[in-house]
Backbone as CSV, one residue per row, in Angstrom:
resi,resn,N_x,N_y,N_z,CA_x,CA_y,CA_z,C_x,C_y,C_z
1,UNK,113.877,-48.670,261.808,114.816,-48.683,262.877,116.192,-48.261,262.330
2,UNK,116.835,-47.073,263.046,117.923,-46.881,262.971,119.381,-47.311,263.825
3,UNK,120.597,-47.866,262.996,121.510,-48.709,263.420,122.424,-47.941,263.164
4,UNK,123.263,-47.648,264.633,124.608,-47.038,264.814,125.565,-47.793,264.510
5,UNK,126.919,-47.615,264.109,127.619,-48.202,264.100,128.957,-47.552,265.406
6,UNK,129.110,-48.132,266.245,129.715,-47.060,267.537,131.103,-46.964,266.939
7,UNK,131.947,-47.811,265.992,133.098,-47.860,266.076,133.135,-46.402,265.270
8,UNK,132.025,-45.979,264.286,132.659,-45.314,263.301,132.009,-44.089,264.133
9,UNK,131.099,-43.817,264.874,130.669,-42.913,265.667,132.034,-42.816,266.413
10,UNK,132.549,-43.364,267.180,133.677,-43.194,268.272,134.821,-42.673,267.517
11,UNK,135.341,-43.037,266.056,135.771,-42.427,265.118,135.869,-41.229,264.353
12,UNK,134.406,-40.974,264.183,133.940,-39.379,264.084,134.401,-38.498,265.585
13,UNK,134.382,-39.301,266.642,134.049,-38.025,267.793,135.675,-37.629,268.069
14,UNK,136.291,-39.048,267.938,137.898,-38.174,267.807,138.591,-37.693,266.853
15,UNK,138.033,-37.684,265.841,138.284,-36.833,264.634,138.124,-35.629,264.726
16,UNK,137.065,-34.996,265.269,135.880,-34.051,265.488,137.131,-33.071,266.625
17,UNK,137.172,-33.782,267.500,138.422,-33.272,268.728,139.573,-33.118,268.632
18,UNK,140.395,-34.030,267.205,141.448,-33.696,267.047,141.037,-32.182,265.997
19,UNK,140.305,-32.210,265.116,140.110,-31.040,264.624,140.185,-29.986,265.368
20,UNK,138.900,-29.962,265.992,138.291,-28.955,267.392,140.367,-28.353,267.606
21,UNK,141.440,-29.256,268.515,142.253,-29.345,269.088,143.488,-28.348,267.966
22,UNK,143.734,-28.774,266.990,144.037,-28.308,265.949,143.990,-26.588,265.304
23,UNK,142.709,-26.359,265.561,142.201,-24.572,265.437,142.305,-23.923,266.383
24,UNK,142.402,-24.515,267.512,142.319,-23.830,268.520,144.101,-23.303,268.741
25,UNK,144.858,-24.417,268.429,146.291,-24.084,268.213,146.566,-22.869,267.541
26,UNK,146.086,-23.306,266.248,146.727,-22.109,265.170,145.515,-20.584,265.558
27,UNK,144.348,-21.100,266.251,143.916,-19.379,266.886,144.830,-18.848,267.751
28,UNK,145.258,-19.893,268.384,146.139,-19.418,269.288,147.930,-19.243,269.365
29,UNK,148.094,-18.790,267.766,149.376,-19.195,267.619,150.214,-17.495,267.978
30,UNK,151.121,-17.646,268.396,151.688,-16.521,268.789,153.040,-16.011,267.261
31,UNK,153.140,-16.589,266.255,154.088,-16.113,265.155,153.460,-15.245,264.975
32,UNK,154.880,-14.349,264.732,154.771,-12.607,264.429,153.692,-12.755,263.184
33,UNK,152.890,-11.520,262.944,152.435,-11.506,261.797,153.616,-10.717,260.403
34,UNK,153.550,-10.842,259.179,154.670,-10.403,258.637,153.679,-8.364,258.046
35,UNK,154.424,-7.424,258.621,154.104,-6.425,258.724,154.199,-5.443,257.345
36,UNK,154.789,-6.289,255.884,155.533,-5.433,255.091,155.294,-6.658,253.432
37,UNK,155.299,-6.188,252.904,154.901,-7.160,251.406,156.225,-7.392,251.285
38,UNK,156.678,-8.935,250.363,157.523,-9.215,249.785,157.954,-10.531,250.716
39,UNK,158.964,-10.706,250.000,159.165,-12.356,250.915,159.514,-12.324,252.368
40,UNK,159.820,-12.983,253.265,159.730,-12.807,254.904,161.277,-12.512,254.908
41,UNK,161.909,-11.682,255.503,163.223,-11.180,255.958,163.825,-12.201,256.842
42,UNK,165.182,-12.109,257.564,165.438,-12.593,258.564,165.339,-11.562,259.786
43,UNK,165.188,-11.747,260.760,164.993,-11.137,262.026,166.035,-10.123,261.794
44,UNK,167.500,-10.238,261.704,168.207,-8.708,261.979,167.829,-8.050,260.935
45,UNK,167.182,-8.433,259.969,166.863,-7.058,259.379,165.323,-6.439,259.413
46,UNK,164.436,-6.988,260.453,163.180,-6.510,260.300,163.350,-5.842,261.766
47,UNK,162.443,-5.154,262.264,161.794,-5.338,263.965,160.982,-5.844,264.171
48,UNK,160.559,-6.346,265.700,159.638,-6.995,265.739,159.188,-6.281,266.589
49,UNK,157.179,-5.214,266.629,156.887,-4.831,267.827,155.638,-6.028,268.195
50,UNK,155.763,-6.268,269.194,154.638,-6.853,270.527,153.767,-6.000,271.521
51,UNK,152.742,-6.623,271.538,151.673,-5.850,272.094,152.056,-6.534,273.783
52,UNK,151.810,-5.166,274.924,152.194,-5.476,276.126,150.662,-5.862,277.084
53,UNK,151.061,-6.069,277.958,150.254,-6.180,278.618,148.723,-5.262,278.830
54,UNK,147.446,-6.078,279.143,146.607,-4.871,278.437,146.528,-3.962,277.574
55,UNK,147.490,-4.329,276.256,147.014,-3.620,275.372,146.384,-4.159,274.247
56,UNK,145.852,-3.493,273.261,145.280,-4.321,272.423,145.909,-3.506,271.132
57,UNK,146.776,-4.272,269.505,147.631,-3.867,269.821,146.582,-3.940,267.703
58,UNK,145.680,-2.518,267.021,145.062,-2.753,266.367,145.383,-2.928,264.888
59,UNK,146.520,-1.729,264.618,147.151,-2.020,263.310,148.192,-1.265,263.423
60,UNK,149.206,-2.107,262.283,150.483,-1.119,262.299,150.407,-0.612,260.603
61,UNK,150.660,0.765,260.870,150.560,1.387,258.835,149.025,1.060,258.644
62,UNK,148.593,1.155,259.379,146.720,0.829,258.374,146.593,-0.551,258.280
63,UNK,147.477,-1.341,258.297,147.328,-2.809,258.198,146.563,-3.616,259.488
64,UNK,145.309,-3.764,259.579,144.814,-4.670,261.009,145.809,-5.679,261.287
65,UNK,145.956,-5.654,262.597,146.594,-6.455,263.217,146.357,-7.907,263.816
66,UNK,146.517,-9.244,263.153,145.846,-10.569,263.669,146.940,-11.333,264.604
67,UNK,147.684,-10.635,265.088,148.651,-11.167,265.911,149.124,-10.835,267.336
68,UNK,149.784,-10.932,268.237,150.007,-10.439,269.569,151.444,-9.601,268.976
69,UNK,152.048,-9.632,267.386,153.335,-9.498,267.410,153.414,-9.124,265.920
70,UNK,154.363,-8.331,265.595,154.434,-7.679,263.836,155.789,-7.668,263.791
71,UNK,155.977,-8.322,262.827,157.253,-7.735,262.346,157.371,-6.865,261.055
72,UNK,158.268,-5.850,261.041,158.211,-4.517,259.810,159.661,-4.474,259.681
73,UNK,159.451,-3.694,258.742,161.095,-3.221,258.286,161.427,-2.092,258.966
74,UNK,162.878,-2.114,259.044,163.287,-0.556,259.288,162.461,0.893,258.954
75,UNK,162.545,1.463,259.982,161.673,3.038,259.561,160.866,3.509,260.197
76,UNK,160.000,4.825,259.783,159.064,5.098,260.493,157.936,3.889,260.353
77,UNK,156.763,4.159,261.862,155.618,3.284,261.639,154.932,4.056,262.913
78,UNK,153.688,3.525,262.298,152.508,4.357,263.059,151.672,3.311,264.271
79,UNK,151.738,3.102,265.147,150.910,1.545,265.406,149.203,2.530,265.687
80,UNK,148.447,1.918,265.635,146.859,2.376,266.775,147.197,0.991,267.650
81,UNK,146.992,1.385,269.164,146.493,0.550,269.905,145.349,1.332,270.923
82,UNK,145.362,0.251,272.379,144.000,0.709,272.843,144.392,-0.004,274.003
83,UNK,143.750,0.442,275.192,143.884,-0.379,276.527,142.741,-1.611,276.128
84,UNK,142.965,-2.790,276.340,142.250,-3.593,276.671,140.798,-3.831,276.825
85,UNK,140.004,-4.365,277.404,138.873,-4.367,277.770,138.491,-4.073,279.290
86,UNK,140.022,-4.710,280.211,139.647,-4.921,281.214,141.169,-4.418,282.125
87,UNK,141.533,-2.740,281.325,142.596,-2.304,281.584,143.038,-2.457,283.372
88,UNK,144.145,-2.402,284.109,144.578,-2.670,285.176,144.144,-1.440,286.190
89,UNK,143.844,-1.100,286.841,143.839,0.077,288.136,145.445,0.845,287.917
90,UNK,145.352,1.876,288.181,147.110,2.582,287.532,147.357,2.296,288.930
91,UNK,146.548,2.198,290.441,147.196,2.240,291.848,147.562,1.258,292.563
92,UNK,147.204,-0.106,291.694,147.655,-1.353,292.425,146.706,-1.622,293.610
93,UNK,145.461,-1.158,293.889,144.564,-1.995,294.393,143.355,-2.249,293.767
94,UNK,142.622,-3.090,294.590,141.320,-3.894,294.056,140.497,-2.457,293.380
95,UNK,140.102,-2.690,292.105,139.266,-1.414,291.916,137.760,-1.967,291.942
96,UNK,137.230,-0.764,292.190,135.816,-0.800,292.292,135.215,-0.772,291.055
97,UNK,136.074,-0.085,290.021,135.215,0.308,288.280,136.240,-0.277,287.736
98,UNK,135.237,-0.304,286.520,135.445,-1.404,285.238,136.298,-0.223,284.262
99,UNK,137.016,0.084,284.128,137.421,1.179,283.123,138.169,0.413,281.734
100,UNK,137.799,1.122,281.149,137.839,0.823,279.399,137.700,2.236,278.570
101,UNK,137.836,2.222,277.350,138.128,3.095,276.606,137.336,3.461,274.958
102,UNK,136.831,4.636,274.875,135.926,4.478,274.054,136.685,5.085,272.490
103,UNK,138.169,5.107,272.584,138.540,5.688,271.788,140.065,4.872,271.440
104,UNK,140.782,4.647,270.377,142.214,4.280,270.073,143.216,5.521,270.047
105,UNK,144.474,5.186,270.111,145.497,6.040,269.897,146.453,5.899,269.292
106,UNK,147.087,6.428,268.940,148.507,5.982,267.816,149.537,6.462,268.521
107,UNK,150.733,6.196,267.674,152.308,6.310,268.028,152.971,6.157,266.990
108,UNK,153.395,7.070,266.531,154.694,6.920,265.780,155.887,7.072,266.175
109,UNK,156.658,5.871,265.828,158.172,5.926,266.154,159.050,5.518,265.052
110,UNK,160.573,5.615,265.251,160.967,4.957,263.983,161.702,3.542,264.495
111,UNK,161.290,2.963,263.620,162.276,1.366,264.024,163.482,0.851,263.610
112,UNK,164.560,0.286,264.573,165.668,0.107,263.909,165.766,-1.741,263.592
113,UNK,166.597,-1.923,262.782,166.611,-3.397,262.180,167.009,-4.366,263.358
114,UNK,166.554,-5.044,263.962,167.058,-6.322,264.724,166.556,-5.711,266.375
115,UNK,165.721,-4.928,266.211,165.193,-4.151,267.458,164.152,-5.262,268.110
116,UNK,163.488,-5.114,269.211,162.117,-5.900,269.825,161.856,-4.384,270.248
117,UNK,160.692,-4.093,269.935,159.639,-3.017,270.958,158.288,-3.685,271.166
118,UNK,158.022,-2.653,272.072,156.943,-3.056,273.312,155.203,-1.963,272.808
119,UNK,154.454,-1.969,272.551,153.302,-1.401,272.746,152.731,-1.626,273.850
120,UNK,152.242,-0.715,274.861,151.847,-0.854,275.993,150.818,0.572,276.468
121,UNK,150.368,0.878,277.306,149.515,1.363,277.525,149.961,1.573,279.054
122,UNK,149.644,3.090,279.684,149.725,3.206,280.838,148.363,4.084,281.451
123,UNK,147.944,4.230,282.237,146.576,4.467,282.537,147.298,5.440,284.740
124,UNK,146.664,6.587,284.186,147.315,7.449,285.509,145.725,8.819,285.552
125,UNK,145.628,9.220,286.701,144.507,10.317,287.196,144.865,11.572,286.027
126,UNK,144.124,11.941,285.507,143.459,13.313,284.768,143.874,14.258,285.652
127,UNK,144.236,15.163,284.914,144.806,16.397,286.135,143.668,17.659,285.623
128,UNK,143.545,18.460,286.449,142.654,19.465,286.651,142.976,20.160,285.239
129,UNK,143.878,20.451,285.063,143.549,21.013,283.492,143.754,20.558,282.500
130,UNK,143.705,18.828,282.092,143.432,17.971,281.494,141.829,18.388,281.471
131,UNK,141.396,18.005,282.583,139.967,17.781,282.391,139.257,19.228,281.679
132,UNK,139.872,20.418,282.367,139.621,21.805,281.888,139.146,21.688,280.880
133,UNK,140.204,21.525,280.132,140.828,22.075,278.728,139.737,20.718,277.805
134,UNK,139.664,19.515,278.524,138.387,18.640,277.240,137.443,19.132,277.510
135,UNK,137.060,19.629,279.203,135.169,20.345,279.053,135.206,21.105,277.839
136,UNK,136.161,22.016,277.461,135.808,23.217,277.083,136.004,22.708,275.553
137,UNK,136.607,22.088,275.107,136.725,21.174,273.579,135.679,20.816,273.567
138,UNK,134.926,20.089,274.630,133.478,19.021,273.947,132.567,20.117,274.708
139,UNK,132.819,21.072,274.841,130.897,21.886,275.053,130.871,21.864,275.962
140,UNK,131.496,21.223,277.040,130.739,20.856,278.750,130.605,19.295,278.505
141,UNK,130.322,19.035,277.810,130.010,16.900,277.935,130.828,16.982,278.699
142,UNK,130.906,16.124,279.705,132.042,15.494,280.610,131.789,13.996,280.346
143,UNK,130.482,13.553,279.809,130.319,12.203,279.469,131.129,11.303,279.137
144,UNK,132.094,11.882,277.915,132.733,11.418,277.058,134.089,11.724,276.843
145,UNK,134.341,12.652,277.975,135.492,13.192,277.786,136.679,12.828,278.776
146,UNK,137.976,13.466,278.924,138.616,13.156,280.200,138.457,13.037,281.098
147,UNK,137.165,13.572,281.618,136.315,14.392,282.995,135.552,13.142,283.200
148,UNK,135.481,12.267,282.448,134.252,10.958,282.536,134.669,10.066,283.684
149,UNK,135.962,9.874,283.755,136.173,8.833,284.920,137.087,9.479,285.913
150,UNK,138.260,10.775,285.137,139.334,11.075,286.436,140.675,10.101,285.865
151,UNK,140.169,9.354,284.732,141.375,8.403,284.526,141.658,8.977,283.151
152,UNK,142.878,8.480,282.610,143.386,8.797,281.047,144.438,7.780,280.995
153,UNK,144.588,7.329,279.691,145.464,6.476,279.469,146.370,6.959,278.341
154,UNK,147.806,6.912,278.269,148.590,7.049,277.133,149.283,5.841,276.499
155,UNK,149.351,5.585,275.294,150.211,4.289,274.893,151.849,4.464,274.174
156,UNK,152.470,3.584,274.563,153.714,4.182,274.257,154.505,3.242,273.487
157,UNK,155.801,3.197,272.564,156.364,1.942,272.620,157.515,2.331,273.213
158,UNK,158.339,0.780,273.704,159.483,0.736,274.584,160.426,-0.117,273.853
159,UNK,161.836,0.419,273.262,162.599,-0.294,272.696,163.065,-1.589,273.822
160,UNK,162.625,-2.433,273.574,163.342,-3.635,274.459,164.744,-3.811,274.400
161,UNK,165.266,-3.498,273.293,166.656,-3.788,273.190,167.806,-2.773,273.433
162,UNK,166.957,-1.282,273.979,168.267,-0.447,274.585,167.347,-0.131,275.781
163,UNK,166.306,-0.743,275.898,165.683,-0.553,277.438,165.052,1.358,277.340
164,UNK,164.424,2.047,276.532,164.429,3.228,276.209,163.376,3.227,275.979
165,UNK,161.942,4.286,276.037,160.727,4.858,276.029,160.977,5.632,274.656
166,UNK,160.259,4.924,273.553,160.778,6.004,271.916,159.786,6.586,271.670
167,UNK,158.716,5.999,271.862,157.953,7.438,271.706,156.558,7.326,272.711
168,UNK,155.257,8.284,272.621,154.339,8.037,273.411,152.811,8.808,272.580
169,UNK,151.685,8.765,273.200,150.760,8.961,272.587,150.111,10.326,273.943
170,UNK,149.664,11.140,272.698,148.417,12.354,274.091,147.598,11.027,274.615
171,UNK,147.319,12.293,276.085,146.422,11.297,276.970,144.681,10.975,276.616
172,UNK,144.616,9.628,276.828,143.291,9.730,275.822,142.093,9.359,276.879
173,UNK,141.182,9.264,276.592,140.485,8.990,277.726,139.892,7.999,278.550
174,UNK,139.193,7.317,279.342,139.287,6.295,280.030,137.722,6.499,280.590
175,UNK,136.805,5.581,280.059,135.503,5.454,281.069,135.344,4.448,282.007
176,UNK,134.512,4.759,282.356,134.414,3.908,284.346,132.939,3.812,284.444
177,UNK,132.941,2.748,285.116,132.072,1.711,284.904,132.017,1.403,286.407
178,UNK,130.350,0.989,287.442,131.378,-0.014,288.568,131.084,-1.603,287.922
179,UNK,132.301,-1.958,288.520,132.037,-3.670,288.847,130.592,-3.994,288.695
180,UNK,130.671,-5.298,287.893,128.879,-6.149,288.152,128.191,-5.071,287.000
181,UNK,128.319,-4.047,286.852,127.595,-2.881,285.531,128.399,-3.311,284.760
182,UNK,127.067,-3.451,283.630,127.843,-3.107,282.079,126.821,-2.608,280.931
183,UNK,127.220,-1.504,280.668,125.711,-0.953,279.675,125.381,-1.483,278.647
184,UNK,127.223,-1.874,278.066,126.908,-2.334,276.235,127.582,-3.782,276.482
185,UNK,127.468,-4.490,275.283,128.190,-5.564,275.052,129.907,-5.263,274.908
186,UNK,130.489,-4.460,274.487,131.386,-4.071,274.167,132.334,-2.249,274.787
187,UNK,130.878,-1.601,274.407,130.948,-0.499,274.802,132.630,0.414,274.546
188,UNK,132.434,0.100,273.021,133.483,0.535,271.821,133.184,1.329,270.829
189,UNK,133.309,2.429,270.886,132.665,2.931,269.368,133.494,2.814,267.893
């Protein structure tokens, strides 16, 4: 016969929860990640860029990104980001498709010291010789190309602190999906 002891069971289980409670914090901690080797700067002399809304925001300089937020030094920098998983409709109503993106994009801009910028992503209709001009790059695939949904997305950053668009990315492409479908788990290459 086996004998519980409840006090030390009831002991374990809030231990267990303050742990549990604990990781979930620091997964969820929003401090900049530090973007640059050497000891941590003070804010006016680094920038700090943040990933915007629907974007997903992957590395800055080659460095993966584990944060919503980087801070770097003055200078040029390259970010890759990516729309989201579950990027917004560019028209402001209910959409019917799931659109997502099978590809990343970059941006280079240069950063000034004590700056905030924005990584963000904007998502607008493929124009007729957008789409042209990728048939004829990929062979005819339209599968995979601009021509796949009618949508394209560009990512840009936005100096927060003079309110200014510094730089932007070519339009990349955007697949579509409807609602309730989903082919892959991820459907990322």
């Amino acid at each position: 016969m086996i004998v519980y002891n409840s006090k030390l069971i009831g002991s374990l289980k809030i231990a267990a929860l303050m742990l549990g409670a604990a990781l979930l914090v620091g997964a969820c901690s929003t401090a900049p990640m530090q973007g640059y080797s050497g000891p941590a700067l003070p804010p006016e002399q680094t920038a700090l860029i943040t990933s915007g809304f629907h974007t997903d925001l992957i590395s800055v300089d080659g460095m993966r990104v584990t944060s919503t937020s980087v801070a770097v030094t003055p200078g040029v920098h390259t970010i890759v980001l990516r729309p989201t998983s579950d990027v917004t409709n560019p028209f402001g109503y209910q959409q019917a498709y799931y659109l997502y993106s099978l590809v990343d994009g970059s941006v280079t801009f240069t950063a000034q010291a004590g700056h905030r910028y924005r990584a963000d992503v904007d998502a607008s209709t493929a124009t007729p010789a957008m789409e042209e001009a990728n048939e004829t790059a990929s062979g005819g695939n339209r599968g995979y190309g601009l021509g796949a949904s009618g949508f394209v997305w560009n990512g840009y950053v936005r100096d927060q602190t003079t309110q200014t668009r510094v730089a932007m990315s070519d339009p990349m492409p955007l697949q579509a999906e409807p609602r309730g479908y989903r082919s892959g788990s991820d459907n990322r290459q």
